[in-house]
Structure formats: C-alpha cells, structure tokens
C-alpha positions as CSV (number, residue, x, y, z in Angstrom):
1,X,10.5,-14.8,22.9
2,X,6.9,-14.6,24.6
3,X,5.5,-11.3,26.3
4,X,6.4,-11.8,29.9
5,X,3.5,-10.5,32.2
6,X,3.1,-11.1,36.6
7,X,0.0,-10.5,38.4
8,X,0.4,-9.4,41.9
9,X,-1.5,-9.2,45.0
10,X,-0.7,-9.5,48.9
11,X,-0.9,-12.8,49.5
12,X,-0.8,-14.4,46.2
13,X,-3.9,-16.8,46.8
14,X,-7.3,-14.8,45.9
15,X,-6.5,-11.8,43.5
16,X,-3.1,-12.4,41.6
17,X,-3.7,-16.7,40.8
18,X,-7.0,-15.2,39.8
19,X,-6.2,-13.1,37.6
20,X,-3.4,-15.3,36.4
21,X,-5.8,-18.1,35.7
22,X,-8.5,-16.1,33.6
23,X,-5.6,-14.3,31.6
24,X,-4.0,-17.8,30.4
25,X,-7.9,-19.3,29.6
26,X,-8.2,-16.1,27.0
27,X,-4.7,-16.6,26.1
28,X,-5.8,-20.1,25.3
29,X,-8.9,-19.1,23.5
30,X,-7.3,-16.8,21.2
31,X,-4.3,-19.1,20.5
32,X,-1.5,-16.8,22.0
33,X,-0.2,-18.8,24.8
34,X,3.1,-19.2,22.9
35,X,2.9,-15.3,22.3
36,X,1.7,-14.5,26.2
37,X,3.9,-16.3,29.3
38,X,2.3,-15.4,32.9
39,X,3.0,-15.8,36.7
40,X,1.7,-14.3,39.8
41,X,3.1,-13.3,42.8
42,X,2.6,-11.9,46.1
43,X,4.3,-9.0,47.7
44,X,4.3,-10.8,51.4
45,X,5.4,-14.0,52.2
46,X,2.8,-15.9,54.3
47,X,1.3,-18.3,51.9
48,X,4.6,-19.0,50.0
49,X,3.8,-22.4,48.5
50,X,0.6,-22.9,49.3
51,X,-2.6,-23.1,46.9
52,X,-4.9,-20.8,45.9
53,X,-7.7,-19.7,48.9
54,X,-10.3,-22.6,48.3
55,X,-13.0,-19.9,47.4
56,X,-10.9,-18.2,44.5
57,X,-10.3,-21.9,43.3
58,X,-14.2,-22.5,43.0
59,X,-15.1,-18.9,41.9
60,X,-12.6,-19.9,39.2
61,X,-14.1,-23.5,38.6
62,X,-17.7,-22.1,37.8
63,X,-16.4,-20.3,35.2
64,X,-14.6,-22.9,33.7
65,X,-11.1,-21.9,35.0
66,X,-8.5,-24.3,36.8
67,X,-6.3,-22.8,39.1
68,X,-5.8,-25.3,41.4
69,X,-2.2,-25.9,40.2
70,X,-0.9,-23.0,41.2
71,X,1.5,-21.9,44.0
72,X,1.7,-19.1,46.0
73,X,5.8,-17.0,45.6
74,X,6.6,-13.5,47.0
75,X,8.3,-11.0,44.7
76,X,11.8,-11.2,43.9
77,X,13.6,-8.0,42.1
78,X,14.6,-10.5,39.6
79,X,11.0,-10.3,38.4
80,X,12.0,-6.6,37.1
81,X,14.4,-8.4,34.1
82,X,12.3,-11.7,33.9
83,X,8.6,-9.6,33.2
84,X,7.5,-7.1,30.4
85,X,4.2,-6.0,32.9
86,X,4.1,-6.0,36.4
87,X,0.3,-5.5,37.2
88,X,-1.0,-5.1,40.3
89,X,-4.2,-5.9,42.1
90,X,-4.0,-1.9,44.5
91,X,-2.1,0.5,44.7
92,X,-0.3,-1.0,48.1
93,X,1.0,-3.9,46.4
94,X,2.0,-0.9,43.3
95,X,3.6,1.5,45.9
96,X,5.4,-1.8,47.4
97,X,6.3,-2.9,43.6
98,X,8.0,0.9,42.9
99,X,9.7,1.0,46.7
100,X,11.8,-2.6,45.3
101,X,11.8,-1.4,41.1
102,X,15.5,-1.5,40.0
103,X,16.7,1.4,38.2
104,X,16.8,0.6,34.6
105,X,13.3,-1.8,34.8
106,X,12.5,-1.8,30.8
107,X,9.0,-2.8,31.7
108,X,5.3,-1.4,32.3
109,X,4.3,-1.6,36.3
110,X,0.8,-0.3,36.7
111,X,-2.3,-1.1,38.1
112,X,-4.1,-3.7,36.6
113,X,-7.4,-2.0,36.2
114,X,-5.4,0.5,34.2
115,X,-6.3,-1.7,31.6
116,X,-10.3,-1.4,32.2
117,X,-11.0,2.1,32.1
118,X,-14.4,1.5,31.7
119,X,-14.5,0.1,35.1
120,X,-15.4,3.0,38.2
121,X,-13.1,0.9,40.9
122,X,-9.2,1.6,40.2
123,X,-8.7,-1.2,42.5
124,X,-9.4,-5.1,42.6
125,X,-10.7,-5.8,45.9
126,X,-9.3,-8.4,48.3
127,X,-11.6,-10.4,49.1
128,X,-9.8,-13.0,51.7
129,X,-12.4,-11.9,54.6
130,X,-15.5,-11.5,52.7
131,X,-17.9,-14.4,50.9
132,X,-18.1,-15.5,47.7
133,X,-19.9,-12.9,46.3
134,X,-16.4,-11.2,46.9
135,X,-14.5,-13.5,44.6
136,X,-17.1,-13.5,41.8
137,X,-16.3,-9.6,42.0
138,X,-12.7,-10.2,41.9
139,X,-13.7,-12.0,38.5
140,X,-15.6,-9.8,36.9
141,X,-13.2,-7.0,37.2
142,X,-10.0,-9.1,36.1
143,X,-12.1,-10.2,33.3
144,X,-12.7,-6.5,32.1
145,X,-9.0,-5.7,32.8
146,X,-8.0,-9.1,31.1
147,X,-9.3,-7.8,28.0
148,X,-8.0,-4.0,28.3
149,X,-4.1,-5.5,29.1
150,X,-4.0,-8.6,26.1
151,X,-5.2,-5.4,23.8
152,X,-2.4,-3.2,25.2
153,X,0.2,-6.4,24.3
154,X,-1.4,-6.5,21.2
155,X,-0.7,-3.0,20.2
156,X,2.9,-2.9,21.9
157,X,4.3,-6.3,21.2
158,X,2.5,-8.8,18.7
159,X,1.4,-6.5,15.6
C-alpha cells in the first residue's frame, strides 16, 4: 500500500496543485510513484472543480511540470483515514486542518516547509493577487520542501 500524502492550500488552484504537481514529477524521477500516492486539496470551497489558476499552470509548464489535469476539492475529514501527511501551504489552512482533525488521526499534519528547514519563510506564500514572479516563488520553496518531505517518507516508510 503506497504512502498516502495531500497538499493543502485555500483555494486549491496556486499552492496545493503546485506542490502536488512537482512532488509527483520527483516521484516520477526517482521511480517511487507506486511507493508515493498524492492529492491536494483546499480548505474553502470556491473553486471546487475548477483547474489550476492559469499562472500556476505555466509557472509549472516552464519547468517541465503538467498540472493542467488537475481539479480543485475542499477537505473532507475523511482525508484524516485516507492520508499518511497532511501538509499545508500556512499555518491558516494548518490551524483550519487541526480545528476539523478527528481524534485518533494516525497521520503527520504539519507545515509543509517543515520539511525545508533550510528555508527562512515557514510559510508558502499565496500568490493568487501577485504576478508571476509570485508563482515562481511558490516553486522554489515547494521544490526545497519537496525534497525535505520524500526524505522524511524515506526514513519513516520505504527503508
């Protein structure tokens, strides 16, 4: 049975599909993706469906990434049994995440830049009213916390 691990954000259409996308392109790369299952998710419910913002899907693209595919969902508690880590992009969306965590979740729920102590920000930025530049940021930071998080699974779960 694979590691089970959600990304979540607000809105589920710049941070969390972001950071869903880049995590399953190093799965790919390191041949784990039938070790590693991932979703994302958002904590609110206004783009339920919908695609990725357009910006996040090219900030994605130049690097190689598609995450056009993917659909917005809010949270469910159900996503406590489904999921091994719960990561999320602030610590809004984490205090939201512990406010709806059944008792008895087996699981990890952190911050996802937990997994990039190198990194001076503790949270990923939104970037749904900035530019690009915003979105490339967003990138760079789930790349570093990418990396910390499949290490962590590593240690805990394949080894």
């Amino acid at each position: 049975m694979p590691v089970k691990v959600l990304f979540v954000c607000l809105g589920n259409i710049c941070r969390s599909p972001t950071a869903e996308g880049l995590f399953r392109a190093e799965l790919a790369k390191r041949q784990l993706v039938d070790k590693v299952a991932t979703d994302s998710a958002g904590t609110g419910a206004w783009h339920v469906g919908k695609a990725p913002d357009r910006r996040a899907i090219a900030a994605a693209a130049e690097r190689g990434i598609d995450i056009s595919t993917l659909r917005a969902r809010q949270v469910d508690t159900a996503d406590f049994e489904t999921f091994d880590y719960i990561v999320a992009m602030d610590e809004s969306n984490l205090m939201d995440l512990q406010a709806m965590q059944p008792a008895g979740f087996k699981g990890t729920l952190a911050l996802f830049l937990d997994y990039a102590p190198q990194s001076p920000e503790r949270e990923v930025p939104d970037p749904y009213y900035g530019g690009a530049e915003g979105f490339e940021h967003v990138l760079n930071l789930v790349e570093q916390a990418a990396a910390g998080l499949l290490n962590d699974i590593r240690q805990q779960h394949l080894s």
